[in-house]
PDB file of N, CA, C, O and CB in Angstrom:
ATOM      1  N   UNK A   1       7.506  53.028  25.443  1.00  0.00           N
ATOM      2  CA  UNK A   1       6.368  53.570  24.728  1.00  0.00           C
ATOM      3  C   UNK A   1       5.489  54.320  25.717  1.00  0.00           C
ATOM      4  O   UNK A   1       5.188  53.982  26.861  1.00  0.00           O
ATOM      5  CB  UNK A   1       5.572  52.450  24.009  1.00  0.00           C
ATOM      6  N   UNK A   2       5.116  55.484  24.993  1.00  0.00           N
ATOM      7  CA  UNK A   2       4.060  56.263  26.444  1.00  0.00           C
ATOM      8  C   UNK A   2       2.971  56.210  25.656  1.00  0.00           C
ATOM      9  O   UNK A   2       2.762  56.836  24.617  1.00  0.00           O
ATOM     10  CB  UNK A   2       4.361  58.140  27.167  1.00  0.00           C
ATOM     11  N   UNK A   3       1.925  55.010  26.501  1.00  0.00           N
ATOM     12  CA  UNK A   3       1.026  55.240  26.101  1.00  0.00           C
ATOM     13  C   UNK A   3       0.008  56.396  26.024  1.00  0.00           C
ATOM     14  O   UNK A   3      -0.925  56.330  25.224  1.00  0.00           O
ATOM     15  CB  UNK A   3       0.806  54.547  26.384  1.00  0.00           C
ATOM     16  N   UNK A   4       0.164  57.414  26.812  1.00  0.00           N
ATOM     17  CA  UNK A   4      -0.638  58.772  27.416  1.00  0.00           C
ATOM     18  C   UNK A   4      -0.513  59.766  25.928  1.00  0.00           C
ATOM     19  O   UNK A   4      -1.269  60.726  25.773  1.00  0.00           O
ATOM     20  CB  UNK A   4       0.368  59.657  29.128  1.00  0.00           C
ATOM     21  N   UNK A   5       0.446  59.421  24.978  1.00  0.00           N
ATOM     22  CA  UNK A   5       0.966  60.260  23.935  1.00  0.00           C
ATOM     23  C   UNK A   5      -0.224  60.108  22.892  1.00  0.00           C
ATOM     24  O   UNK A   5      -0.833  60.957  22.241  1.00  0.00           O
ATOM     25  CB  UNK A   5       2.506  59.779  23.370  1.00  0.00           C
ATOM     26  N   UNK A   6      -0.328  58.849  22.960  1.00  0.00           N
ATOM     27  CA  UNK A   6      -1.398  57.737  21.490  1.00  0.00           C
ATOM     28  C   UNK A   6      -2.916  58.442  21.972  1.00  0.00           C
ATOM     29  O   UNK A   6      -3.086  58.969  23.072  1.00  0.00           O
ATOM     30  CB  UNK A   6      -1.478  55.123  21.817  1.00  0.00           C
ATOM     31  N   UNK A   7      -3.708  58.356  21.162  1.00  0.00           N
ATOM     32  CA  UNK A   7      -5.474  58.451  21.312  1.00  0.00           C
ATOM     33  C   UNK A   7      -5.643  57.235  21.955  1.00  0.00           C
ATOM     34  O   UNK A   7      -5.084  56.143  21.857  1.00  0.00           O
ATOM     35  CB  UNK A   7      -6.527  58.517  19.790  1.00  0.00           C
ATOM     36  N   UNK A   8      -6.844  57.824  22.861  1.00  0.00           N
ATOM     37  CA  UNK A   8      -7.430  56.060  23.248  1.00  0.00           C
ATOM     38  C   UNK A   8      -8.080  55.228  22.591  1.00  0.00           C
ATOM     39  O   UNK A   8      -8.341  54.142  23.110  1.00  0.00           O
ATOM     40  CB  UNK A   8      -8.275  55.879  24.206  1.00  0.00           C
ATOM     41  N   UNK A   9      -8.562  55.571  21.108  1.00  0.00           N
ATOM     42  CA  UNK A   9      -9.032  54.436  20.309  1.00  0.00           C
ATOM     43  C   UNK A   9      -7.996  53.594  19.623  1.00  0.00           C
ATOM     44  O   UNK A   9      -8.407  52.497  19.246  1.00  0.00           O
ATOM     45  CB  UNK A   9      -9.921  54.916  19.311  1.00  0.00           C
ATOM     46  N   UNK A  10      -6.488  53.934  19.335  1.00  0.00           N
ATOM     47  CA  UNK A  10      -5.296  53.337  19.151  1.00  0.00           C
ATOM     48  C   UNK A  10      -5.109  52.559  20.147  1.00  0.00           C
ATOM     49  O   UNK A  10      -5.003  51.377  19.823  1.00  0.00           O
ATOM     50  CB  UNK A  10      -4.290  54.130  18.984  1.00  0.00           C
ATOM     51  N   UNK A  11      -5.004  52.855  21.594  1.00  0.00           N
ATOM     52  CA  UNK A  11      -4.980  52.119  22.719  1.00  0.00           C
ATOM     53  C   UNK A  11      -5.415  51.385  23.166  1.00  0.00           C
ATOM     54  O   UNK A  11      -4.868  50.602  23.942  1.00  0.00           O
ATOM     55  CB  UNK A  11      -5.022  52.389  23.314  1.00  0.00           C
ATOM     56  N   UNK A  12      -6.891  51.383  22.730  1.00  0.00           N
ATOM     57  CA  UNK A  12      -8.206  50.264  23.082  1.00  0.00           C
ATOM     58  C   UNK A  12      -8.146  49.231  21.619  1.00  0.00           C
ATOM     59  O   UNK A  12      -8.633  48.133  21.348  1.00  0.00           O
ATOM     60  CB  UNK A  12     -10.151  51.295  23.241  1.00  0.00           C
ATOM     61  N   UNK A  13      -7.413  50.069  20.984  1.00  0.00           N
ATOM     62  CA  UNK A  13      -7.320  48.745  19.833  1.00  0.00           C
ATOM     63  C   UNK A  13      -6.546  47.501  19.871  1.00  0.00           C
ATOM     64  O   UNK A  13      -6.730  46.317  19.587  1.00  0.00           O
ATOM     65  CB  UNK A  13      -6.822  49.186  18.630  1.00  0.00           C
ATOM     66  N   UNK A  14      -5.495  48.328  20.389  1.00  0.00           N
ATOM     67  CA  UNK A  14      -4.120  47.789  20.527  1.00  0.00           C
ATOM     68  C   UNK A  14      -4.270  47.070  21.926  1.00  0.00           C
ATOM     69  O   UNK A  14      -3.173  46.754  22.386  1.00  0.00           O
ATOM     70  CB  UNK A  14      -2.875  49.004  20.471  1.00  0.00           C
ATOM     71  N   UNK A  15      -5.166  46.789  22.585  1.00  0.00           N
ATOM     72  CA  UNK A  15      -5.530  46.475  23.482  1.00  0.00           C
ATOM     73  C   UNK A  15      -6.190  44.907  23.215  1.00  0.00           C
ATOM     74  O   UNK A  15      -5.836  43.772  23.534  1.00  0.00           O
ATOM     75  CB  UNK A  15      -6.248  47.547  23.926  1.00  0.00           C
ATOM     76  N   UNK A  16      -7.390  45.502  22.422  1.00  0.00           N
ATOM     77  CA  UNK A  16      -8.187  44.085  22.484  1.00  0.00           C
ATOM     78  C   UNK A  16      -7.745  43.336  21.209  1.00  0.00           C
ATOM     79  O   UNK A  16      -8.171  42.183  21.135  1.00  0.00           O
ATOM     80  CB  UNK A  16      -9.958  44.262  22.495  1.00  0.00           C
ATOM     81  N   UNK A  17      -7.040  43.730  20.283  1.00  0.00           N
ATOM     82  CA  UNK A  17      -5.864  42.862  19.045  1.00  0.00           C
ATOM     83  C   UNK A  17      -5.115  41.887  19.665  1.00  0.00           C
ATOM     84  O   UNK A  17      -4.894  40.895  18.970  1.00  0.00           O
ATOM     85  CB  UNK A  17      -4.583  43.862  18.296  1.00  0.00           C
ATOM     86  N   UNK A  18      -4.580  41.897  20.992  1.00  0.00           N
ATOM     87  CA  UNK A  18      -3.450  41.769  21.567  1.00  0.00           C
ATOM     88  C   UNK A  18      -3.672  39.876  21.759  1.00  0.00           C
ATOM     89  O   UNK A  18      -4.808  39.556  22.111  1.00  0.00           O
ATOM     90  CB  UNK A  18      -3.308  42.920  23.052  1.00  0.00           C
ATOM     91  N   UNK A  19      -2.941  39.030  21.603  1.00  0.00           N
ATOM     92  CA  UNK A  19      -3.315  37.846  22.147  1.00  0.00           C
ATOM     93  C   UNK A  19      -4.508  37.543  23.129  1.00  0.00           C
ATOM     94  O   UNK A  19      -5.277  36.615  22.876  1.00  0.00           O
ATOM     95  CB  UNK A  19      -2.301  37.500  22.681  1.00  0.00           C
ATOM     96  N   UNK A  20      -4.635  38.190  24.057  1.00  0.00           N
ATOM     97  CA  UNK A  20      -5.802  37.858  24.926  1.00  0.00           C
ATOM     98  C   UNK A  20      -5.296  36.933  26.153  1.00  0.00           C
ATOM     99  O   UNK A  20      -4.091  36.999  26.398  1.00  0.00           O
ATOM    100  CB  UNK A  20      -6.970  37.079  24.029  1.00  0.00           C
ATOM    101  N   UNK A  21      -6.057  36.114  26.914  1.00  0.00           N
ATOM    102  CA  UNK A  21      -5.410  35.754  28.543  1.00  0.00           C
ATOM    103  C   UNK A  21      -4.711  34.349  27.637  1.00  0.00           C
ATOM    104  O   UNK A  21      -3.503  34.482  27.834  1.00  0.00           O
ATOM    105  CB  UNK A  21      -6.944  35.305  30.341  1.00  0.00           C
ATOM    106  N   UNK A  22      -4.822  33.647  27.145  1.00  0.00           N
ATOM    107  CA  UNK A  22      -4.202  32.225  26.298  1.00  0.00           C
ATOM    108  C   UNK A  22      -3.170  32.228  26.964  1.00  0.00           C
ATOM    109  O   UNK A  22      -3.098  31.451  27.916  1.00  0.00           O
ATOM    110  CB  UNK A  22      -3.857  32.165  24.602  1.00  0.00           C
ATOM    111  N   UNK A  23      -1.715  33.392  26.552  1.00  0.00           N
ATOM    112  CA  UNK A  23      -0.510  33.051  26.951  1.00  0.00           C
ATOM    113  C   UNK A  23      -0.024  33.277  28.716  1.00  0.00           C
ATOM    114  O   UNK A  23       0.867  32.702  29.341  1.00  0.00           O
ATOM    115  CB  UNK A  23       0.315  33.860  25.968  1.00  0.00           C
ATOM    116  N   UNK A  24      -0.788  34.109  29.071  1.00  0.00           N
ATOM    117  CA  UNK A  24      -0.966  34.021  30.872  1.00  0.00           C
ATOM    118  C   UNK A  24      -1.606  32.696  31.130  1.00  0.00           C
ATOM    119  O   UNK A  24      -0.865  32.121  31.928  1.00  0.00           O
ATOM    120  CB  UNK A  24      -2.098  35.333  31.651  1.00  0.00           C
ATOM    121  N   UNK A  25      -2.655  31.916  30.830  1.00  0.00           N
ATOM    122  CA  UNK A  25      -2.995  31.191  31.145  1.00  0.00           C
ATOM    123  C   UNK A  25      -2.262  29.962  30.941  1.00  0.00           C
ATOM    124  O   UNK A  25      -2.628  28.953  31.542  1.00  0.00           O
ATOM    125  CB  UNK A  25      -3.897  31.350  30.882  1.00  0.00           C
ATOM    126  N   UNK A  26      -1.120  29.927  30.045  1.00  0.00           N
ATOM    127  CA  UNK A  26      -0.924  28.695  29.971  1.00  0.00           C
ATOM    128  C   UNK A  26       0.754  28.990  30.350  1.00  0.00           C
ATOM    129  O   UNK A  26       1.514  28.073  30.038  1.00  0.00           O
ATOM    130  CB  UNK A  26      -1.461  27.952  28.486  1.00  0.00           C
ATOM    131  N   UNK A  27       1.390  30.260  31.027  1.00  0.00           N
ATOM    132  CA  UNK A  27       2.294  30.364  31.637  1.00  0.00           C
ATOM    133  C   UNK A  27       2.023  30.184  32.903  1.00  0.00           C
ATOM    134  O   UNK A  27       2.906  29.703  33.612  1.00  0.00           O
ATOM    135  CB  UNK A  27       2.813  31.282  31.377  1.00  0.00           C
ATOM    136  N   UNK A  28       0.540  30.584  33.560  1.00  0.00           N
ATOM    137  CA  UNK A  28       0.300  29.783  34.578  1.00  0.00           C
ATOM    138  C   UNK A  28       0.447  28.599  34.951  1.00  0.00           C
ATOM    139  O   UNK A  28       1.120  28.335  35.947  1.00  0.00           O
ATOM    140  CB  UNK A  28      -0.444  29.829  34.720  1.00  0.00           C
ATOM    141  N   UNK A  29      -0.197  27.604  34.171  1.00  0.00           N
ATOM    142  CA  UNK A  29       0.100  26.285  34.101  1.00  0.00           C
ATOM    143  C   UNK A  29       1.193  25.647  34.402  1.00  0.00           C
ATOM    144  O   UNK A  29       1.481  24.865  35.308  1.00  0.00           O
ATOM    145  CB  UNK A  29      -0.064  25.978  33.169  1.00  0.00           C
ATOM    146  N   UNK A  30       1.884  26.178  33.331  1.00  0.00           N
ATOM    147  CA  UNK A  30       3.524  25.490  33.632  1.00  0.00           C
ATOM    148  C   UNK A  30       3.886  25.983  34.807  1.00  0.00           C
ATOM    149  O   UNK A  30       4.201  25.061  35.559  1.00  0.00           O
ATOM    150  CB  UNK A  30       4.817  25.891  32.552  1.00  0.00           C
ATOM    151  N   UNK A  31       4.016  27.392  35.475  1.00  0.00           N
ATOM    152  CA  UNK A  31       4.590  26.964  36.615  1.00  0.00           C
ATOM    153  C   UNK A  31       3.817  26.411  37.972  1.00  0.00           C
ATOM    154  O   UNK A  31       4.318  26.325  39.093  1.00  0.00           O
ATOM    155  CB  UNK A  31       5.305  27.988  36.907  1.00  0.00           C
ATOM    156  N   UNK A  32       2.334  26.024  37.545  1.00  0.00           N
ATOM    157  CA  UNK A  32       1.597  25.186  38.693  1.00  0.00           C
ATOM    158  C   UNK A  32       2.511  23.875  38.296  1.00  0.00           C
ATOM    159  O   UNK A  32       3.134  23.383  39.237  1.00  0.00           O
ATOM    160  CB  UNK A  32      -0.387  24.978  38.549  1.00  0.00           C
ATOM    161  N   UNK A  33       2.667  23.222  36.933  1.00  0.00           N
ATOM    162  CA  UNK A  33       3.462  22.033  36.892  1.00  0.00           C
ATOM    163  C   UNK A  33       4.987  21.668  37.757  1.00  0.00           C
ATOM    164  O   UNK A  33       5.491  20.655  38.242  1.00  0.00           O
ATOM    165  CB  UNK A  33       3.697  21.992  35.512  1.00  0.00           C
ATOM    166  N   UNK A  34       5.401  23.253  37.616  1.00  0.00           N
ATOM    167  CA  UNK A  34       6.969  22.821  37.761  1.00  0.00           C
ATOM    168  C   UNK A  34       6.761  23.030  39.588  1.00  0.00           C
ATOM    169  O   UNK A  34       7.450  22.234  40.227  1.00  0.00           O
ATOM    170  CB  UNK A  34       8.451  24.150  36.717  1.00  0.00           C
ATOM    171  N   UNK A  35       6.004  23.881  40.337  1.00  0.00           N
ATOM    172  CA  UNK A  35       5.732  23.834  41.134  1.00  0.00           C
ATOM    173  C   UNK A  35       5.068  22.693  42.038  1.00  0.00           C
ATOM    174  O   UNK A  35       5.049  22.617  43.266  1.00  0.00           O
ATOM    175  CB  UNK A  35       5.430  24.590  40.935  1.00  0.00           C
ATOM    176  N   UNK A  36       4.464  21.722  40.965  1.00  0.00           N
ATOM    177  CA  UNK A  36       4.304  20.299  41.596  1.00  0.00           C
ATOM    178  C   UNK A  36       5.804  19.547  41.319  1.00  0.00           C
ATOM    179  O   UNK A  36       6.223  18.957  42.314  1.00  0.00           O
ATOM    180  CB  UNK A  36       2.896  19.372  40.790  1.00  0.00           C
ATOM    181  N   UNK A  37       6.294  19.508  40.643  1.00  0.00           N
ATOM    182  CA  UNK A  37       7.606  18.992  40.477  1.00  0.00           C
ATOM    183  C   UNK A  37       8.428  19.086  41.416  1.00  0.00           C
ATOM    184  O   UNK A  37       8.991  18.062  41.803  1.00  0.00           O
ATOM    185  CB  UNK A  37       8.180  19.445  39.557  1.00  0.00           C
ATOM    186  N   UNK A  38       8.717  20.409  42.052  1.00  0.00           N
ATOM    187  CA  UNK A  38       9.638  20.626  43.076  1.00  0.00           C
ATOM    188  C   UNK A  38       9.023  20.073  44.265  1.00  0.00           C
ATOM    189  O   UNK A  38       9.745  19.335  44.935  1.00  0.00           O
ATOM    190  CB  UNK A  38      10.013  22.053  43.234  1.00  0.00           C
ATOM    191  N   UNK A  39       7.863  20.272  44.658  1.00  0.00           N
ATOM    192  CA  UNK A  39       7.593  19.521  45.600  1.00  0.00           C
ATOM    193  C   UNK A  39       7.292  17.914  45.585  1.00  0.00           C
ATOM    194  O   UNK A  39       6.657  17.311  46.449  1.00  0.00           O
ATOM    195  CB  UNK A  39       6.714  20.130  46.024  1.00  0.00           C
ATOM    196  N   UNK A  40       7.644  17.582  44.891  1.00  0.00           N
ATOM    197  CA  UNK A  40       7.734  15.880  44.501  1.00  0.00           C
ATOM    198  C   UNK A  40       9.100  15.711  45.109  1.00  0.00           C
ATOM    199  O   UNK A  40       9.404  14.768  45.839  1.00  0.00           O
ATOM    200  CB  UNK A  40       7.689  15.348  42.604  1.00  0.00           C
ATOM    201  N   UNK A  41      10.216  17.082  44.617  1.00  0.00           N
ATOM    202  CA  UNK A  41      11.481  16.534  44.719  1.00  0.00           C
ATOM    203  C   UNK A  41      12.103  16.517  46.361  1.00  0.00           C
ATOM    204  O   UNK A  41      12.813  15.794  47.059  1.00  0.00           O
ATOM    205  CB  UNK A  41      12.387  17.404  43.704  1.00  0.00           C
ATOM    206  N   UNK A  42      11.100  18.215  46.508  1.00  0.00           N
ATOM    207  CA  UNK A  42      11.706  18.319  47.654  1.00  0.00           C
ATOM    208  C   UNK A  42      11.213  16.913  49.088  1.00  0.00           C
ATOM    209  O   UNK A  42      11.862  16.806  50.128  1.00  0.00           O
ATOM    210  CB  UNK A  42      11.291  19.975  47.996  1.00  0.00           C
ATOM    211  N   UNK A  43       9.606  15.754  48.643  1.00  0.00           N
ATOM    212  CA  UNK A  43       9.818  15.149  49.574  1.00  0.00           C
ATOM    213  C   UNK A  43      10.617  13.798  49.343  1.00  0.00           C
ATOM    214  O   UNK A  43      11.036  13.032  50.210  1.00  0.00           O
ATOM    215  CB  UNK A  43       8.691  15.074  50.114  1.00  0.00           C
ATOM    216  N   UNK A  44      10.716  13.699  48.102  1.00  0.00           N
ATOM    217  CA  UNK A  44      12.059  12.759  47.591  1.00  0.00           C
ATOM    218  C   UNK A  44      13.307  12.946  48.502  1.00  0.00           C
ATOM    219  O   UNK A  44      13.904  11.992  49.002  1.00  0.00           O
ATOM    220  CB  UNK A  44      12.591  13.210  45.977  1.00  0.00           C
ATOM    221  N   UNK A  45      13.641  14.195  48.672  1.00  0.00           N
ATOM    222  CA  UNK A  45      14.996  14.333  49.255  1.00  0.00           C
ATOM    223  C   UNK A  45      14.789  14.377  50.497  1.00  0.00           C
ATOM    224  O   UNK A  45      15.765  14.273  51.240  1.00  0.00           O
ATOM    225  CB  UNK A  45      15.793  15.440  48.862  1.00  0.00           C
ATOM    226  N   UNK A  46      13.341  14.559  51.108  1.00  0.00           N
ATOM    227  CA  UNK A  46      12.804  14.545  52.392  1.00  0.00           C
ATOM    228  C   UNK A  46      13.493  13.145  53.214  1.00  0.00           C
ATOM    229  O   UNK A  46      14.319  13.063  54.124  1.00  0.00           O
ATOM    230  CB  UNK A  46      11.084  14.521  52.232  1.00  0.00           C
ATOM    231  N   UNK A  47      12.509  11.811  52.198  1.00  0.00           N
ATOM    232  CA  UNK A  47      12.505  10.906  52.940  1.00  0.00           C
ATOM    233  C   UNK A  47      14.215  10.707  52.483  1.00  0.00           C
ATOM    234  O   UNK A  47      15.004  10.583  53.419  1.00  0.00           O
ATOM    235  CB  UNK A  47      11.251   9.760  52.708  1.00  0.00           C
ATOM    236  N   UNK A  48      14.670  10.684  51.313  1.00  0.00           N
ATOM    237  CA  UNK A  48      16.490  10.246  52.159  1.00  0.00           C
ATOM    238  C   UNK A  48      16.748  10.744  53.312  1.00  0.00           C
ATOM    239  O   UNK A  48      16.896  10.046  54.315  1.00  0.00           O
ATOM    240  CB  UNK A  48      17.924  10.824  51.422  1.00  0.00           C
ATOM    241  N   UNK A  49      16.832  12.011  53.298  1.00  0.00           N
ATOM    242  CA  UNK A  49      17.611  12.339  54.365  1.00  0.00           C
ATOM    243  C   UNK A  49      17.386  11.332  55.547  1.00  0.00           C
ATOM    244  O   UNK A  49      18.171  10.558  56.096  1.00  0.00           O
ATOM    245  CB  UNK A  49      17.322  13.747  54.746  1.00  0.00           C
ATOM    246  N   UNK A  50      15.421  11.720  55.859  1.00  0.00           N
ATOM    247  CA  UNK A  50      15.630  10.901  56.848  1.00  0.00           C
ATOM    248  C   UNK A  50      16.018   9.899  57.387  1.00  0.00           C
ATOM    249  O   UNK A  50      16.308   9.727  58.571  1.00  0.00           O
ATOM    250  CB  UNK A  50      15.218  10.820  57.055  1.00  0.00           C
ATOM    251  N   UNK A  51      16.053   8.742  55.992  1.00  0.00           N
ATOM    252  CA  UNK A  51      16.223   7.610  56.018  1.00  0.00           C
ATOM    253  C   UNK A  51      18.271   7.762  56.719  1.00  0.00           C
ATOM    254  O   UNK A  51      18.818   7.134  57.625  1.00  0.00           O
ATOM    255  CB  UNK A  51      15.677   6.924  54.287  1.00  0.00           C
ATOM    256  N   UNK A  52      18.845   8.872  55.765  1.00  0.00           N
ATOM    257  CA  UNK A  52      20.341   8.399  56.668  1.00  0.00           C
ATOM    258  C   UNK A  52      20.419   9.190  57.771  1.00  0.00           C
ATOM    259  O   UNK A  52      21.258   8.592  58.444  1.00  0.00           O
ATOM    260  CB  UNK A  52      21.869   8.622  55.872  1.00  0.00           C
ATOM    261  N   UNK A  53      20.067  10.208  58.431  1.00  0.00           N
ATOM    262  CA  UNK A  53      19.848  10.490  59.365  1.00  0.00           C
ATOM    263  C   UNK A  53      19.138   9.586  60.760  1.00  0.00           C
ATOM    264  O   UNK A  53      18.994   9.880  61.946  1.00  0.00           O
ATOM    265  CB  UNK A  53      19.386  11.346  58.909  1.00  0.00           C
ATOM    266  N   UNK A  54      18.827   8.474  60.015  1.00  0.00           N
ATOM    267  CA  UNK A  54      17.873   7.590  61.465  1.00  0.00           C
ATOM    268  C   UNK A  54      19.040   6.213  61.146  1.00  0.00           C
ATOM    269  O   UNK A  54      18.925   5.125  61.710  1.00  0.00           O
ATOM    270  CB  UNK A  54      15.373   7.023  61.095  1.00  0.00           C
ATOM    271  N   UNK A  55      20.158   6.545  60.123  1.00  0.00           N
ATOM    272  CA  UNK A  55      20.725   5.293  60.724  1.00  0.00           C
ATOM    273  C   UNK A  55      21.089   4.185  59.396  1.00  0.00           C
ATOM    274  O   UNK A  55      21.958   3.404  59.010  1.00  0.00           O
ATOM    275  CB  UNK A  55      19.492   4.614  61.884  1.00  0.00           C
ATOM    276  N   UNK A  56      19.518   4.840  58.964  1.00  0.00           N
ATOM    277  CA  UNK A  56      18.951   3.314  57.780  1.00  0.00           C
ATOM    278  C   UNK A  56      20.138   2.690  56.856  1.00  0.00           C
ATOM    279  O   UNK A  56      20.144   1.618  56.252  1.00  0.00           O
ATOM    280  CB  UNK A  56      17.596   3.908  56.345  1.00  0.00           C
ATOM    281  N   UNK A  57      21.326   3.883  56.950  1.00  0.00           N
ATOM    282  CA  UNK A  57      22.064   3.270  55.181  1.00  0.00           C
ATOM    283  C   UNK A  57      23.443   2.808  56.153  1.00  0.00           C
ATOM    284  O   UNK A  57      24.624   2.867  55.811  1.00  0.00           O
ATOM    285  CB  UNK A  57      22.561   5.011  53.357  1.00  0.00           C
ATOM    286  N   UNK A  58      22.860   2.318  57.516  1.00  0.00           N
ATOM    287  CA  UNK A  58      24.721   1.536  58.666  1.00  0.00           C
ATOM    288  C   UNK A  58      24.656  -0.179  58.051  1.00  0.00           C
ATOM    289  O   UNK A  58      23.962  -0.576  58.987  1.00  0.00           O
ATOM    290  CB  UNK A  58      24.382   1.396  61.543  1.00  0.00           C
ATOM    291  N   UNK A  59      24.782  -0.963  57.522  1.00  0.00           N
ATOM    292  CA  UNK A  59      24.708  -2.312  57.646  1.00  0.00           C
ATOM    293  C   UNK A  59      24.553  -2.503  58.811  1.00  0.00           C
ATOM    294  O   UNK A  59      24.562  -1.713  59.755  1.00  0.00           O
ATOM    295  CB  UNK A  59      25.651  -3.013  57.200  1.00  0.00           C
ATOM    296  N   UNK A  60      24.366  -3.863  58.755  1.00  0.00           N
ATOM    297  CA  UNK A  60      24.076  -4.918  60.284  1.00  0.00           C
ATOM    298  C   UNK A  60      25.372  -4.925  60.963  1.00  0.00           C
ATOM    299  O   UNK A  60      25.425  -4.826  62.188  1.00  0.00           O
ATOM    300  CB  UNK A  60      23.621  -6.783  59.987  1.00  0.00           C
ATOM    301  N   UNK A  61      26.586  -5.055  60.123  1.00  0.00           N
ATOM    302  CA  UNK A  61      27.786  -5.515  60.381  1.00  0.00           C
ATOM    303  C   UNK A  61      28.324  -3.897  61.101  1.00  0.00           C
ATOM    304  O   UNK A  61      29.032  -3.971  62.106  1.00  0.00           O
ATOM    305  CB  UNK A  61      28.613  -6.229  58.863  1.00  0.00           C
ATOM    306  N   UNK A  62      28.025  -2.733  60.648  1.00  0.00           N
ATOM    307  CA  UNK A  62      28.549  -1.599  60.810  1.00  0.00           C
ATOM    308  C   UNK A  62      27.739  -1.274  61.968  1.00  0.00           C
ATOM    309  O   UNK A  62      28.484  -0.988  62.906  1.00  0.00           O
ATOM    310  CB  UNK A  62      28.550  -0.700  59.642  1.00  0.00           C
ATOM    311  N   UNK A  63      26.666  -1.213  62.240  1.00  0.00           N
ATOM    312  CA  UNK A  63      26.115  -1.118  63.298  1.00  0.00           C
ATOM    313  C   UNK A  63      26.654  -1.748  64.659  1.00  0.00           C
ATOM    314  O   UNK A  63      26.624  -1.315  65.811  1.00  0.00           O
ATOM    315  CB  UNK A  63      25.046  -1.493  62.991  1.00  0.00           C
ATOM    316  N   UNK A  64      27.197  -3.015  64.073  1.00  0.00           N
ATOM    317  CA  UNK A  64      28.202  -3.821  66.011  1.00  0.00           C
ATOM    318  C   UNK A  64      29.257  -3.768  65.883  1.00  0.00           C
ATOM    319  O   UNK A  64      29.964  -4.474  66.602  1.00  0.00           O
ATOM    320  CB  UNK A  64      28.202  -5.574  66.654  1.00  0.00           C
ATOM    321  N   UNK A  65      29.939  -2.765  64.750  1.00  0.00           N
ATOM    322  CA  UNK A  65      31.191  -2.452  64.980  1.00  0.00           C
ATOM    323  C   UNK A  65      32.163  -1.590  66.095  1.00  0.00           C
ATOM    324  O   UNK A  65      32.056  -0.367  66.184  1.00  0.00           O
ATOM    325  CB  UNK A  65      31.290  -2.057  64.056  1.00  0.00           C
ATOM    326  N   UNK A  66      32.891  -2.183  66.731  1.00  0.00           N
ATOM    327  CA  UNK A  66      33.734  -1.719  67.952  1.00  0.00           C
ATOM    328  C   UNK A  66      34.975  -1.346  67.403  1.00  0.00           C
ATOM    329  O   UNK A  66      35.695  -2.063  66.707  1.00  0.00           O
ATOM    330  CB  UNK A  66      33.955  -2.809  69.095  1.00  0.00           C
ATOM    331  N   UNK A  67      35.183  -0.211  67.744  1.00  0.00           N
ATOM    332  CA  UNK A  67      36.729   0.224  67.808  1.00  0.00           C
ATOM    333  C   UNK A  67      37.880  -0.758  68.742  1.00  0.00           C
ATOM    334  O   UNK A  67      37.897  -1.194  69.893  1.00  0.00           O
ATOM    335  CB  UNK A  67      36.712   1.801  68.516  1.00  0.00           C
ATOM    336  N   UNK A  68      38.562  -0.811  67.863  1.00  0.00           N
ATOM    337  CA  UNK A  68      39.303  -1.920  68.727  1.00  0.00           C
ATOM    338  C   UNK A  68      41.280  -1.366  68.968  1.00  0.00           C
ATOM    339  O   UNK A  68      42.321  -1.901  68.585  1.00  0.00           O
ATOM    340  CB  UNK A  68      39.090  -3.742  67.570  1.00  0.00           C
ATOM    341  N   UNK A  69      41.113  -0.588  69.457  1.00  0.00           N
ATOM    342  CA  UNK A  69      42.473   0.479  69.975  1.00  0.00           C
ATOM    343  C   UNK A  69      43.757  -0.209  69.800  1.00  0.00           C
ATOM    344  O   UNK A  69      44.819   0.403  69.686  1.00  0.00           O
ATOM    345  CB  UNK A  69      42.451   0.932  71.708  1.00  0.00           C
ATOM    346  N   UNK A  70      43.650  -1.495  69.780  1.00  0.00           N
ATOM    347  CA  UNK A  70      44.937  -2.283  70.151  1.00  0.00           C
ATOM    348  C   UNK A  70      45.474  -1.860  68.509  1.00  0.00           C
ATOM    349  O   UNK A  70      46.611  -1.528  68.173  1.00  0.00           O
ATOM    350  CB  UNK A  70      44.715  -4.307  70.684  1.00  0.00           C
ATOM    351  N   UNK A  71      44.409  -1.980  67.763  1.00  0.00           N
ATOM    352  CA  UNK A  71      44.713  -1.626  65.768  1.00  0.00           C
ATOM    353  C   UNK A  71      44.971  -0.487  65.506  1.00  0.00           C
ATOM    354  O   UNK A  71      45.847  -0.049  64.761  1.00  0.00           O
ATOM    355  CB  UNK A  71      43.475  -1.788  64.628  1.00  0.00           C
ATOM    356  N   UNK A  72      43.830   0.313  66.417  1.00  0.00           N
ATOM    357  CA  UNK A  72      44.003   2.152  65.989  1.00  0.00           C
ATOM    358  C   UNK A  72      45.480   2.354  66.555  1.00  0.00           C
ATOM    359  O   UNK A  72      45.916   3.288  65.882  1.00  0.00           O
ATOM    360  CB  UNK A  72      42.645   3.514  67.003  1.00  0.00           C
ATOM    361  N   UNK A  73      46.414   1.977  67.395  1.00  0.00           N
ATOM    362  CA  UNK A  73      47.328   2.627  67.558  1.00  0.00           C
ATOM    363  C   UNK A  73      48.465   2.012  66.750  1.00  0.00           C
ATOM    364  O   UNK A  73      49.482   2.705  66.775  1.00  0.00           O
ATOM    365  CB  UNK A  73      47.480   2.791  68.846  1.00  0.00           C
ATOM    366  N   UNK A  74      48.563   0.751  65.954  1.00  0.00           N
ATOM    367  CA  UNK A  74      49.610   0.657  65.482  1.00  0.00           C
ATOM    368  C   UNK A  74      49.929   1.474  64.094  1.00  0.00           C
ATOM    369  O   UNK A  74      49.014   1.449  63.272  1.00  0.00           O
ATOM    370  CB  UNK A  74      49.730  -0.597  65.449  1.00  0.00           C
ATOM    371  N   UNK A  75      51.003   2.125  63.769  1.00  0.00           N
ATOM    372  CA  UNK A  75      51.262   3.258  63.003  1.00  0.00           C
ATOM    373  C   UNK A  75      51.842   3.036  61.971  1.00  0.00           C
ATOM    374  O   UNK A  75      52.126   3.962  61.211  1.00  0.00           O
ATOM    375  CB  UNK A  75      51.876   4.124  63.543  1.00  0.00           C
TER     376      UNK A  75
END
């Protein structure tokens, strides 16, 4: 549509008829929401990582486990 074609009292009509800020404002919203969301998730996935990265998910038992060669080599 070119607007430059229309009169500007068609234009200024069609202007202030129009919904108004309502639907910007509340498309704002949602993505301030989903934008708190992701960052919920992203430190959710924060602290796993760290947690298996430092070790946390070895048992007690897996932690004093020794390779014991005499086993690894029988075939």
């Amino acid at each position: 549509m070119d607007f430059a074609m229309l009169p500007p009292e068609i234009n200024s009509g069609r202007i202030y008829a129009g919904p108004g800020s309502g639907p910007l404002v509340a498309a704002a919203e949602a993505w301030d929401g989903l934008a708190a969301e992701l960052h919920s998730a992203a430190n959710a996935y924060q602290s796993v990582i760290s947690g298996l990265t430092a070790g946390l998910w070895l048992a007690r038992r897996r932690r004093r486990w020794r390779p014991r060669p005499h086993l690894m080599s029988r075939g």
